[in-house]
Backbone as a ProteinNet text record, in pm:
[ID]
protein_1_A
[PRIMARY]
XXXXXXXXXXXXXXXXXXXXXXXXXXXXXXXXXXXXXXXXXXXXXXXXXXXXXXXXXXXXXXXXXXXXXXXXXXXXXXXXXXXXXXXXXXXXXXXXXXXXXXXXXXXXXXXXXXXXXXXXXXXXXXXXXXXXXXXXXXXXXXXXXXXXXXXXXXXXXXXXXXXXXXXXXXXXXX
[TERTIARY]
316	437.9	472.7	434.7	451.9	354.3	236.8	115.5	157.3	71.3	106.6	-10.3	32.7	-47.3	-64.1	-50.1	-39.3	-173.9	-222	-363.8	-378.3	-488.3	-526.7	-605.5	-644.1	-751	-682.5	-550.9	-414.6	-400.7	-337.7	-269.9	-335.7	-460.1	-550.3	-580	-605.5	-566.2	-473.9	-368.9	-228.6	-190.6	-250.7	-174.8	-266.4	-435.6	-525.9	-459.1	-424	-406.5	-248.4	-135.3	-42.2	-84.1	-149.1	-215.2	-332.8	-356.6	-492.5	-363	-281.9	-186.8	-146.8	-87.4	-35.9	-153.7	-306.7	-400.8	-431.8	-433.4	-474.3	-345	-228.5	-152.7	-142.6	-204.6	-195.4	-331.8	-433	-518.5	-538.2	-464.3	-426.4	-332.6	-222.1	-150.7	-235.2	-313.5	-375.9	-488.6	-569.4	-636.7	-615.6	-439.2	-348.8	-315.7	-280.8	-232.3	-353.5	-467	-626.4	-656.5	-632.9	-688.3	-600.4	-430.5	-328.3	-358.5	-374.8	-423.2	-544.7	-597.8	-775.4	-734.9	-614.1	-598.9	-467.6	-548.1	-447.5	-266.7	-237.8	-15.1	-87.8	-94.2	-57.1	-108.4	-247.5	-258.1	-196.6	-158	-29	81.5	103.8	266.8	225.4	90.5	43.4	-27	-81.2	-132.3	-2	103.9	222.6	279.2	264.4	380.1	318.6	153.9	106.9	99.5	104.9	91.6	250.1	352.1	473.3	544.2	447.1	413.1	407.6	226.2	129.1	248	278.1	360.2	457.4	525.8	651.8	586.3	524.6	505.2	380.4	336.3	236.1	353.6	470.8	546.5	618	683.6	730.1	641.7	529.4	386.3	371	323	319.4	427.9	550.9	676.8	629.6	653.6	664.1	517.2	410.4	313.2	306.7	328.7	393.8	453.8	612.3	696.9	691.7	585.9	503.3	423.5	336.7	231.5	283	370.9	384.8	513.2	636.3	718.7	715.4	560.5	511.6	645.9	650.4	770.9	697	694.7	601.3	642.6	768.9	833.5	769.2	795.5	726	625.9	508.1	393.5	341.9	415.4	360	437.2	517	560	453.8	417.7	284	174.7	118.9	30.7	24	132	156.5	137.2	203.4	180.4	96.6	15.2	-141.2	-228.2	-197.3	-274.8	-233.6	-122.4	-101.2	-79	-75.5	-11.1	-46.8	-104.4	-117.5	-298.7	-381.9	-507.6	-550.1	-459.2	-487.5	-463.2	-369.6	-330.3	-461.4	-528.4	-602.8	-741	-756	-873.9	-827.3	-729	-700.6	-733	-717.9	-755.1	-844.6	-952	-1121.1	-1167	-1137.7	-1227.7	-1198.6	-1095	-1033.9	-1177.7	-1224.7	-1289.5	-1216.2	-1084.8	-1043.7	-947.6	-908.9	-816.8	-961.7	-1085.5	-1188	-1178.4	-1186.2	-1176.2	-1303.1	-1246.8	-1296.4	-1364.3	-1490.6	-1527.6	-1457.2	-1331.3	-1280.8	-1184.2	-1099.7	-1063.2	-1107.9	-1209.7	-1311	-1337.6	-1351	-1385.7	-1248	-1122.6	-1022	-961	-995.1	-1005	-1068.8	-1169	-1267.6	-1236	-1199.2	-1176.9	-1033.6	-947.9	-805	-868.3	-954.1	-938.6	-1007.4	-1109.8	-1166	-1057.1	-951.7	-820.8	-748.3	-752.7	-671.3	-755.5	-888.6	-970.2	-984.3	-968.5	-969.7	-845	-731.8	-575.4	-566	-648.9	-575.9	-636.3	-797.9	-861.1	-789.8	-762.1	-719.3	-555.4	-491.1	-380.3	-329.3	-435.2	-460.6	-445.9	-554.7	-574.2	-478.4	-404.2	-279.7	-233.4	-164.1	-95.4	-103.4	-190.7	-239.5	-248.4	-268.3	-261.5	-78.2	-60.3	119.1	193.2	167.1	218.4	182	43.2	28.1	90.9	109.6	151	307.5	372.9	524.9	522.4	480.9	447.8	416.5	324.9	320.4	436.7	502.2	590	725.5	754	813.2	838.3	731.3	696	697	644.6	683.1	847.8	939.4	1037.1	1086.9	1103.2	1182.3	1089.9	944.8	930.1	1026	1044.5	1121.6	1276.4	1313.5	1463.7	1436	1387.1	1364.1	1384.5	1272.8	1263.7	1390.2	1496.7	1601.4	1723.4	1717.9	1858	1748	1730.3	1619.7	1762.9	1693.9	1822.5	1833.4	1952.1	1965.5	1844.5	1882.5	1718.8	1606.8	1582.1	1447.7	1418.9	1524.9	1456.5	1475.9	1552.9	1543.2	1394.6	1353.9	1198.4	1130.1	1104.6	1043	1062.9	1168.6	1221.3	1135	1170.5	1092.8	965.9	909	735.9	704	707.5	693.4	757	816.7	860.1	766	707.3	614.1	458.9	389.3	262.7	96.2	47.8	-53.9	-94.2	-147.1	-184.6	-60.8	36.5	129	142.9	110.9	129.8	17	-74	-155.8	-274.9	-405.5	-505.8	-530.4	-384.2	-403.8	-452.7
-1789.4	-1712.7	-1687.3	-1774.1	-1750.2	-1752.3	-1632.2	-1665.9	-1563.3	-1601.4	-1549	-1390.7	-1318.8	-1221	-1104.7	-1167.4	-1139	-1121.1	-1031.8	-1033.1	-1087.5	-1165.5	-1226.1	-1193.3	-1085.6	-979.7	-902.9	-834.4	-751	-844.1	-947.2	-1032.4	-1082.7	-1087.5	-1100.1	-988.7	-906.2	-794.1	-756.2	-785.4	-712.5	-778.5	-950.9	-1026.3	-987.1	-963	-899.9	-824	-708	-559.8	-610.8	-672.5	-709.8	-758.4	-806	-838.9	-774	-694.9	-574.2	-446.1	-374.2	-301.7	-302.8	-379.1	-405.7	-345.2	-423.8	-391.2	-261	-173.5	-33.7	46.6	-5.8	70.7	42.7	-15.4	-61.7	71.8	45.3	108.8	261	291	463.7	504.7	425.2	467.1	498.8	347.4	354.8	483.9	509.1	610.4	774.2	756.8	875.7	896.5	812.1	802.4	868.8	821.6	851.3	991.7	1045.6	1193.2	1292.2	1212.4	1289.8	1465	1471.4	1573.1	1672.9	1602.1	1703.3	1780.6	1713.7	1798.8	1953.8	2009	2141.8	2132.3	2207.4	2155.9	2152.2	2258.4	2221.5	2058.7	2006.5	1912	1811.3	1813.2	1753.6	1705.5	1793.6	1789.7	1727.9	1761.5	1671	1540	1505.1	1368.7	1250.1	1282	1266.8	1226.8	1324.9	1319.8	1280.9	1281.1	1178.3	1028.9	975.1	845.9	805.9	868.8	790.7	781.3	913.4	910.2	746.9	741.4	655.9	534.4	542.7	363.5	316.9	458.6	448.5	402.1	455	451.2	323	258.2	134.6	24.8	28.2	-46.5	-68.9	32.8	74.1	36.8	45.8	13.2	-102.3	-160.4	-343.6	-390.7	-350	-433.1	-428.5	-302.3	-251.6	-368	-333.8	-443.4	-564	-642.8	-803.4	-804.6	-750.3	-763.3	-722.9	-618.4	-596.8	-739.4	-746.2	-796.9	-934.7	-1011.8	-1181.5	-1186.9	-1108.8	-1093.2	-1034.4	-986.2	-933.7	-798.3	-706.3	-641	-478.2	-416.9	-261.9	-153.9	-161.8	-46.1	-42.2	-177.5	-185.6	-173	-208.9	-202.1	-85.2	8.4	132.3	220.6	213.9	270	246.5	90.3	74.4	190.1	144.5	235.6	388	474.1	548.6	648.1	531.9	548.6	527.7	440.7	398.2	512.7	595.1	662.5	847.7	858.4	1011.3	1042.4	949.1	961.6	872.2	782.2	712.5	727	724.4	748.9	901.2	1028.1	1156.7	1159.1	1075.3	1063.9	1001.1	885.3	844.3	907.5	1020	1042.8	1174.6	1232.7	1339.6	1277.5	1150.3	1090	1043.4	1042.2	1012.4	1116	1223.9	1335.7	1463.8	1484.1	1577.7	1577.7	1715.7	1662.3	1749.1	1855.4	1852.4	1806.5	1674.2	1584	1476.6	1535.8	1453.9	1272.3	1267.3	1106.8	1054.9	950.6	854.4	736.9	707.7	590.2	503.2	418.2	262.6	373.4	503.8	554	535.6	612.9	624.8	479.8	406.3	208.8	138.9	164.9	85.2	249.6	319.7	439.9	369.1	347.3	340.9	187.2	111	-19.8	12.9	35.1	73.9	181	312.8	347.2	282	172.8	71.6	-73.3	-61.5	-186.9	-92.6	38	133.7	178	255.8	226.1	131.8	-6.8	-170.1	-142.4	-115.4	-162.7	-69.2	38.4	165.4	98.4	34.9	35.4	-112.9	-242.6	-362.9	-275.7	-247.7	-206.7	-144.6	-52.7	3	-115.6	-166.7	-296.8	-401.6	-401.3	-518.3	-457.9	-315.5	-209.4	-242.9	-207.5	-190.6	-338.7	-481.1	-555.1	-575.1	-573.4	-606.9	-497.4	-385.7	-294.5	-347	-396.9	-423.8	-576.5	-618.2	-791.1	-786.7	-685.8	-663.2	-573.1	-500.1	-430.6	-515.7	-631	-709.2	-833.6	-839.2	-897.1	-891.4	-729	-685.5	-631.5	-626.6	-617.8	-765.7	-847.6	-976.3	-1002.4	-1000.1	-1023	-938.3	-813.1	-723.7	-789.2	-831.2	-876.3	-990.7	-1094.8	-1218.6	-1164.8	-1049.1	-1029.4	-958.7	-912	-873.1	-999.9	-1081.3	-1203.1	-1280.1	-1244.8	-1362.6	-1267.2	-1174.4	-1025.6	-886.5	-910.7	-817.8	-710.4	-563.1	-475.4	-512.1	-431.9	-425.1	-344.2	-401.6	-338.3	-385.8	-452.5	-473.9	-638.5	-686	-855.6	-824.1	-707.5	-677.7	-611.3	-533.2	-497.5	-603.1	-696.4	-804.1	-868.1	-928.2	-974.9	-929.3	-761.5	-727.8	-687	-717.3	-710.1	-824.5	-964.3	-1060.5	-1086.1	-1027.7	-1032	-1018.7	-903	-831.8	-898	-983.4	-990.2	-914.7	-925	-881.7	-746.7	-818.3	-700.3	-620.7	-636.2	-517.3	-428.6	-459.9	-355.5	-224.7	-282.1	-86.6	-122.8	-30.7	-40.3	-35	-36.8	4.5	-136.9
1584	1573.4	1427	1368.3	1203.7	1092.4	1205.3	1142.1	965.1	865.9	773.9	730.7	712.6	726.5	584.9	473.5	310.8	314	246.2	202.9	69	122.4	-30.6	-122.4	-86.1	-184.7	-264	-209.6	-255.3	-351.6	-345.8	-399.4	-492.2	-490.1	-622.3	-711.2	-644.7	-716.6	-818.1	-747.2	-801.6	-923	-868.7	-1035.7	-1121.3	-1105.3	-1248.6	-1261	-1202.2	-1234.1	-1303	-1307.6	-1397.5	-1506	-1535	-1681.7	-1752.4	-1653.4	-1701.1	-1735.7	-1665.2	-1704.7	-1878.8	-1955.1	-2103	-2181.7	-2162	-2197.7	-2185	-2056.1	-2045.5	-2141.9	-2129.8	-2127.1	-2357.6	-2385.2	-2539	-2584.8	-2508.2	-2556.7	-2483.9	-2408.9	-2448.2	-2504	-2561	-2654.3	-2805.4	-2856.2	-2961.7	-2969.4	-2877.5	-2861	-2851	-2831.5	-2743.8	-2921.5	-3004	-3158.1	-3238	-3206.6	-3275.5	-3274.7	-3165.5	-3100	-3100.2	-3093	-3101.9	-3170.8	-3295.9	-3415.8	-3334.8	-3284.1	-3253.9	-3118.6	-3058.8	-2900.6	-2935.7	-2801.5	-2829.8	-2786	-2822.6	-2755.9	-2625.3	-2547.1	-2436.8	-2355.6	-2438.3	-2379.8	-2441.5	-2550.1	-2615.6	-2518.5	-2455.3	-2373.5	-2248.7	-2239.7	-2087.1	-2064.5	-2151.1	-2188.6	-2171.7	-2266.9	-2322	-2189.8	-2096.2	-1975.5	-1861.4	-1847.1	-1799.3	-1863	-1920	-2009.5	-1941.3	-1972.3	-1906.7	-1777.3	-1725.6	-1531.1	-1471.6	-1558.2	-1510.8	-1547.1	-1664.4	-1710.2	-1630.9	-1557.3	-1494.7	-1338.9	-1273.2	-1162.3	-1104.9	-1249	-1219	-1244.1	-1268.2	-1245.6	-1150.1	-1084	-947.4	-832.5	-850.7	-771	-748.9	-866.6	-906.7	-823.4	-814	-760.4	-652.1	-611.8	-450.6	-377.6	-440.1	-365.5	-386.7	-473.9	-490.4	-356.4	-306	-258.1	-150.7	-113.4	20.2	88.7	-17.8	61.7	52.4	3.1	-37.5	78.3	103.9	197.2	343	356.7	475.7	458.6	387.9	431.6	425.3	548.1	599.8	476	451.3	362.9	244.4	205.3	63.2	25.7	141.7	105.4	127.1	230.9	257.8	129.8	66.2	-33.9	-186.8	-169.7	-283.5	-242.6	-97.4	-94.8	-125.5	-70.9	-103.8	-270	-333.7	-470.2	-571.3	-488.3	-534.1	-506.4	-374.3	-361.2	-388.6	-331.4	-390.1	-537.4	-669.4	-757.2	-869.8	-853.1	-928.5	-997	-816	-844.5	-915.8	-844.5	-901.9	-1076.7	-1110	-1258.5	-1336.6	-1319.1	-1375.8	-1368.2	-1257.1	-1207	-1321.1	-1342.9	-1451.2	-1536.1	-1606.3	-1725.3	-1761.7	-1642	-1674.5	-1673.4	-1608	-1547.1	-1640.5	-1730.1	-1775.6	-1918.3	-1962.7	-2061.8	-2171.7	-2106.7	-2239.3	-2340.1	-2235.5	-2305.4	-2427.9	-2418.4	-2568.7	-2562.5	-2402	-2385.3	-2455	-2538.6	-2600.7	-2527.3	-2597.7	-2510.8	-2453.5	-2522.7	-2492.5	-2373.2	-2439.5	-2304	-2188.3	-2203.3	-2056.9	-1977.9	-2106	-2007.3	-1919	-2004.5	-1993.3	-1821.5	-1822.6	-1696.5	-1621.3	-1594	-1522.1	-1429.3	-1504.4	-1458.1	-1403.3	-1399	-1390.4	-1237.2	-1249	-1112.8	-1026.7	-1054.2	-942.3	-917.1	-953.4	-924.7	-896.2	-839.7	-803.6	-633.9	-626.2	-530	-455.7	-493.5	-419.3	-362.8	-409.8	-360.1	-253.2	-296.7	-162.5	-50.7	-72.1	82	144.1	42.4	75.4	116.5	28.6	93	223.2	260	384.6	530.6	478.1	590	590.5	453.2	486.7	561.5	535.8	610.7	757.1	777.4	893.6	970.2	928.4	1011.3	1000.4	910.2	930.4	1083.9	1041.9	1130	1289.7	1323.5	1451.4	1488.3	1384.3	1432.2	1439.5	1373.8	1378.7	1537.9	1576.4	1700.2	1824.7	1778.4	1878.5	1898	1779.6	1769.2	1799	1806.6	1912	2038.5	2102.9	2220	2345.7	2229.4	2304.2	2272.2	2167.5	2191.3	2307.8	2319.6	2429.4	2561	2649.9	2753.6	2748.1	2612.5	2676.8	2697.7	2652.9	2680	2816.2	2898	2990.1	3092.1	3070.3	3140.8	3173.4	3068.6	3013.9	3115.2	3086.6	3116.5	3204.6	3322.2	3369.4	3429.4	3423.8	3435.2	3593.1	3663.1	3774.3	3865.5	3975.3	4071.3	4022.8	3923	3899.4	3970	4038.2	4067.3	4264.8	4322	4401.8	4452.7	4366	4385	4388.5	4295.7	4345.6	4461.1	4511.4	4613.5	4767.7	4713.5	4857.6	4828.1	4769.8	4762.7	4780.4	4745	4817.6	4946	5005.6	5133.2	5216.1	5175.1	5283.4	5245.7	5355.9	5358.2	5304.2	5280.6	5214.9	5330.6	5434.2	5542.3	5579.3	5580.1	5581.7	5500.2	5402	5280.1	5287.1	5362.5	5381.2	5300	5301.2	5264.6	5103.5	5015.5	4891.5	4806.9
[MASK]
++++++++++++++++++++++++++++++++++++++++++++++++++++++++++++++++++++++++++++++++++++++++++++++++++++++++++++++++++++++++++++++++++++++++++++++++++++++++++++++++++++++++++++++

C-alpha cells in the first residue's frame, strides 16, 4: 500500500545534472564572452536569449523533477517532463546543431553531455511517469470498490439478494 515508486535512475540523474548545470552553465558563458565579437547581431540577440531560456527553465525543471519524482507527485513530474522535452532538449539541440552560432570545441563537449542527461531524463522520466500514473489509478480504483463495499448505493444489495435466491438450474442455460 505504500509501495514507494521514485525512480532511482531520475533521481540519480537529476542530482549529477544539479552539479553538472553551474559547470555547463560557466562554460557557455566563458565561451559565449570568447566568440561574442566573431558572431553576427542577429545571432547575438539569439544565443543571448537562448543562454537565459536554457538557465531559466533548467531550474524550473531541476525543481519540478526533484519534487516529482522524491514526493511521488504526477503534476510535477509531468510538468519536468514536459520541459525536458518540448523546450529544454530543442534549445540545446539549437546549441549543438546550429553551425552558425561557430560552436567551439569545449562548447560542443559541455552540449553534448548536457543533451545525453537531457535524453536519459525524458526516457527515465517517461517511465517514472508512467508507473506513478498507473499505481495512483490503481490506487484509486481500489479505494472507490472499498467505498462501495462500505456504502453500496440503493438496489444494488437487493440484486444480489435475488440472484442468490434463485438456484443454479433455474436460472436458464446461460
Amino acid at each position: 500500500d505504500n509501495e514507494i515508486i521514485s525512480s532511482l535512475p531520475l533521481q540519480m540523474s537529476l542530482y549529477f545534472n544539479v552539479y553538472y548545470f553551474p559547470l555547463w552553465w560557466i562554460s557557455t558563458v566563458v565561451v559565449l564572452y570568447m566568440k561574442y565579437p566573431a558572431l553576427s547581431d542577429y545571432y547575438k540577440f539569439i544565443v543571448v536569449t537562448v543562454i537565459i531560456l536554457a538557465s531559466l527553465i533548467e531550474v524550473v525543471r531541476l525543481y519540478l523533477g526533484y519534487m516529482g519524482n522524491l514526493q511521488e507527485k504526477v503534476p510535477e513530474l509531468a510538468g519536468f517532463w514536459l520541459l525536458s522535452l518540448l523546450l529544454q532538449l530543442p534549445i540545446i539541440l539549437f546549441l549543438l546543431f546550429n553551425e552558425g552560432l561557430k560552436i567551439q570545441p569545449l562548447e560542443r563537449s559541455v552540449n553534448i553531455i548536457f543533451a545525453l542527461f537531457l535524453a536519459f531524463q525524458v526516457i527515465a522520466g517517461f517511465l517514472a511517469l508512467k508507473k506513478m500514473v498507473n499505481q495512483l489509478a490503481t490506487h484509486f480504483h481500489l479505494h472507490e470498490f472499498d467505498r462501495l463495499e462500505e456504502y453500496p448505493p440503493p438496489g444494488v444489495c437487493s440484486v444480489v439478494r435475488e440472484e442468490t435466491a434463485f438456484s443454479a438450474p433455474a436460472r436458464g442455460p446461460y
